[in-house]
C-alpha positions in Angstrom: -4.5 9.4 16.3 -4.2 10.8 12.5 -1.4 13.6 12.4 -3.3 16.8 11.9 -2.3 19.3 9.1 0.2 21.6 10.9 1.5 18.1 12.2 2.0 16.7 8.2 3.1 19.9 7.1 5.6 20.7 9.7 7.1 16.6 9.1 6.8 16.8 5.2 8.4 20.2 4.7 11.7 18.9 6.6 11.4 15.2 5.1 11.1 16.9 1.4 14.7 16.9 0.4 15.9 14.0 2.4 13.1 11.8 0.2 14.3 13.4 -2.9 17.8 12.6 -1.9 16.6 9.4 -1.2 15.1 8.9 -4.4 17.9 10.1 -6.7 20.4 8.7 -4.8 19.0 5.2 -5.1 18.1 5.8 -8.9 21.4 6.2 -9.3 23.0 4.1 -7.2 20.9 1.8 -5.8 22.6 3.1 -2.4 20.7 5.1 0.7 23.9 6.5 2.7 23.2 5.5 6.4 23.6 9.3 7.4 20.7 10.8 5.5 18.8 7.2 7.0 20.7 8.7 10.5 19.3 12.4 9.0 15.8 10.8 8.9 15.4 9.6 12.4 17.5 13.0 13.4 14.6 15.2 11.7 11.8 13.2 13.8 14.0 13.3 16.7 14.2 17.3 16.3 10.6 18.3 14.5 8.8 15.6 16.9 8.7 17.1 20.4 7.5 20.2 19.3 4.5 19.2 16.3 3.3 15.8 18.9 2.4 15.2 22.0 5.0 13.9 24.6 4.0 10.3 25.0 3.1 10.0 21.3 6.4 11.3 20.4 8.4 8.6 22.7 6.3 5.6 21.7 7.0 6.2 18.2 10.5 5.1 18.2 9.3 1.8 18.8 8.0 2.1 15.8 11.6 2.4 14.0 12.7 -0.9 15.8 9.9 -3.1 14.9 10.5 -1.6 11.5 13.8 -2.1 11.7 13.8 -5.6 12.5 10.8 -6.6 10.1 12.9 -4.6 7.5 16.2 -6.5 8.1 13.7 -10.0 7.4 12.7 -8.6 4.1 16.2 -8.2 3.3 17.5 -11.7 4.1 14.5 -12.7 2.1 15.8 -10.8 -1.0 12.7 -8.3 -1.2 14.7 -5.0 -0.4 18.4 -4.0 -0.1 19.7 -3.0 3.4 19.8 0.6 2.6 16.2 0.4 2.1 15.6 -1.3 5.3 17.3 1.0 7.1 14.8 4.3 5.7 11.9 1.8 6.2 12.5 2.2 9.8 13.8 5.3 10.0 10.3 6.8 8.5 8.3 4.7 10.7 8.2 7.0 13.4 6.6 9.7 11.4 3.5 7.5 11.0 0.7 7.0 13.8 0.0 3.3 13.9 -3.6 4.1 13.1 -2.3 4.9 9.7 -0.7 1.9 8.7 -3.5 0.6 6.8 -3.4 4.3 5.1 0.0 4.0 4.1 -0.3 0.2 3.0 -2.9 1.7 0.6 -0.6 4.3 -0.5 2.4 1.9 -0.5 0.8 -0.6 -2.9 0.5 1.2 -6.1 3.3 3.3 -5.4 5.4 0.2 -5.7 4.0 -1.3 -8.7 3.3 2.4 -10.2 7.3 3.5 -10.3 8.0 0.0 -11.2 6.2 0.2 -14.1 7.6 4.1 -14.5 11.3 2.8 -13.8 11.1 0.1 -16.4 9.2 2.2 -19.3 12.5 5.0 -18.6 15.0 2.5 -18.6 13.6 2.1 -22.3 13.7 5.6 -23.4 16.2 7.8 -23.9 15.7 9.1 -20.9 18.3 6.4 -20.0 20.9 7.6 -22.0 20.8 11.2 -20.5 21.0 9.3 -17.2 23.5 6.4 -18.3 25.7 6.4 -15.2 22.6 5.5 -13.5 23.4 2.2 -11.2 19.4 1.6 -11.4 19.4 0.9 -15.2 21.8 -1.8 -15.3 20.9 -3.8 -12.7 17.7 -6.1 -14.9 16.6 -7.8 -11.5 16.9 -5.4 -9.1 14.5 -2.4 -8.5 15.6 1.0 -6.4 12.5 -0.1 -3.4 13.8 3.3 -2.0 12.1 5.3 -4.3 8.3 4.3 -3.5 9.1 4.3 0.0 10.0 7.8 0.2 7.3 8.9 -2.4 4.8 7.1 -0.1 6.3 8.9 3.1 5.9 12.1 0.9 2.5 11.6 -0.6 1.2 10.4 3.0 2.0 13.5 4.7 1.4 15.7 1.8 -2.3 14.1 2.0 -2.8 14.6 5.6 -1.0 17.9 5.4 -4.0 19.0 3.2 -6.5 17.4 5.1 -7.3 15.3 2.0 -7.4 12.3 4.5 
């Protein structure tokens, strides 16, 4: 079942400046420290049992392990750092598994959208102001934990405004 709005809101309001420390901190150091990954599955853990329902709350933490593990295969396969991994499945439980197809659509262009973003800015001056950046030096790497967090963002912002 869909999260209903009070349910987005409620998960999005406390998620909001863990992602946006997720994002800047892997901007600029291609790092996600495992305790705001630990602060992640802490939030659910706290917000969850009293937005969801009992049994929906418990189940999803199977949703971190699957994540965790099919996370951990992407990064033996080079596709994302461990770091990244590690938020991948800490998110998961925020995320009904009716919704994964919604959030593979939302995934998607995220990805190839702040790819194309991250690349133009590592161009610009923008780079300069931001030359200690970790993410700008690394040519064939990309910071994976900044889609995944917009994506977690934008989902629940969506459902959170009953725009899906």
């Amino acid at each position: 079942m869909p999260l209903d709005t009070f349910q987005a809101l409620c998960f999005f309001v406390t998620l909001l400046p863990v992602c946006l420390f997720v994002i800047w901190s892997d901007l600029a150091t291609m790092k996600i420290p495992n305790k705001v990954v630990l602060a992640t599955l802490a939030l659910y853990a706290i917000v969850g049992p009293f937005v969801l329902p009992m049994d929906d709350y418990a189940w999803r933490f199977s949703h971190a392990v699957v994540m965790l593990f099919a996370g951990m295969a992407m990064n033996a396969g080079g596709v994302m750092g461990a770091g990244d991994a590690k938020f991948l499945a800490a998110a998961a439980p925020f995320v009904p598994l009716g919704d994964a197809i919604f959030l593979g659509a939302i995934m998607a262009p995220m990805i190839i959208v702040t790819f194309i973003l991250h690349r133009i800015a590592r161009a610009t001056p923008l780079s300069t102001v931001t030359a200690h950046w970790e993410s700008w030096e690394r040519r064939r790497e990309f910071p994976m934990g900044v889609p995944l967090a917009l994506t977690l963002l934008t989902y629940l912002g969506l459902r959170a405004l009953g725009a899906a």
